[in-house]
C-alpha positions as CSV (number, residue, x, y, z in Angstrom):
1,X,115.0,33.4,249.5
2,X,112.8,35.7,247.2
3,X,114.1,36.5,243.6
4,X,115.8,40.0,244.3
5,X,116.9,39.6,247.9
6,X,120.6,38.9,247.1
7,X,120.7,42.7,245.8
8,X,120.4,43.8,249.6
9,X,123.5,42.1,250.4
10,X,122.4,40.0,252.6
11,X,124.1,36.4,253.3
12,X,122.0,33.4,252.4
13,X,120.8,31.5,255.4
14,X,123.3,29.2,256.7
15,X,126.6,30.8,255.3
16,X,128.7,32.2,257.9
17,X,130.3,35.8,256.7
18,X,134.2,35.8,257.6
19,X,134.7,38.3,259.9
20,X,138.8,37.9,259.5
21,X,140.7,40.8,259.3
22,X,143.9,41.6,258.3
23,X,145.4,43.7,260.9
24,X,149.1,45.0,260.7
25,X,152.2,43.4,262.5
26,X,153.6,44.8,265.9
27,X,155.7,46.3,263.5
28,X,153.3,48.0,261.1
29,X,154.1,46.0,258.3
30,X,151.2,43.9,256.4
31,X,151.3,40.6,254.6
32,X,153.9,40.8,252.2
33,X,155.6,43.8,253.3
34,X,159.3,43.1,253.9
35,X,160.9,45.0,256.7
36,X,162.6,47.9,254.6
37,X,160.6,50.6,253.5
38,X,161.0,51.4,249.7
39,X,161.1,55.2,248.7
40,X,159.9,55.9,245.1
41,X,162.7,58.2,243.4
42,X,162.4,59.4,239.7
43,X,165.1,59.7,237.8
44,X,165.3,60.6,234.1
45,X,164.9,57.6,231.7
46,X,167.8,58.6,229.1
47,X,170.0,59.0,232.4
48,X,168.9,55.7,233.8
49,X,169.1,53.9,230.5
50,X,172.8,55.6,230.2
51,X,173.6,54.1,233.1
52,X,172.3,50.6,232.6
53,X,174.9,50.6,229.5
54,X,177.8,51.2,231.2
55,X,176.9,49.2,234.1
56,X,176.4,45.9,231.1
57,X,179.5,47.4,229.2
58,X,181.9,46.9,232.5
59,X,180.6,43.3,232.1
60,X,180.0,43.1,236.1
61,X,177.6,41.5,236.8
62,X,178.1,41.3,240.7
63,X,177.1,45.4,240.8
64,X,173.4,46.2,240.0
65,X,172.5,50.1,239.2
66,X,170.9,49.9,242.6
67,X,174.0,48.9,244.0
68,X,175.8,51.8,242.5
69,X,173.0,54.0,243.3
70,X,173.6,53.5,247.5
71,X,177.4,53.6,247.1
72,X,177.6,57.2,245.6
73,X,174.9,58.3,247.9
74,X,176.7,56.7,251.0
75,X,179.7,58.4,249.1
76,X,178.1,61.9,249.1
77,X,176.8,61.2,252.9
78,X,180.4,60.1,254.1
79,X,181.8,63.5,252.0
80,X,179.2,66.3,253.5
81,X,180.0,65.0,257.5
């Protein structure tokens, strides 16, 4: 191997390259996707942190914000049909 010859990217002589590639489940999911798809939603930070508050102050601790968050949704859902 000369002195510069890495910089053209070529593999040194007797390394195998990995030709392994990571294709997607049947599903379309990759490694470490779970099977839900997450949405990003933004919601105000003094509204959030409001909520976070009262959620603590009920002293609940079974009910998480996103809990609450897909119960008044479902809640507006079940109201509009």
């Amino acid at each position: 191997m000369a002195r510069f010859d890495y910089l053209d990217g070529k593999p040194k002589k007797g390394r195998k390259t990995s030709l392994r590639k990571t294709t997607p489940a049947p599903d379309g999911r990759r490694k470490g996707e779970s099977g839900e798809r997450v949405e990003i939603v933004y919601i105000r930070k003094e509204t959030l942190r409001a909520v976070w508050r009262e959620v603590r102050r009920d002293g609940d601790t079974a009910e998480s914000v996103s809990e609450l968050v897909e119960d008044l949704l479902l809640a507006w859902l079940r109201e509009r049909a």
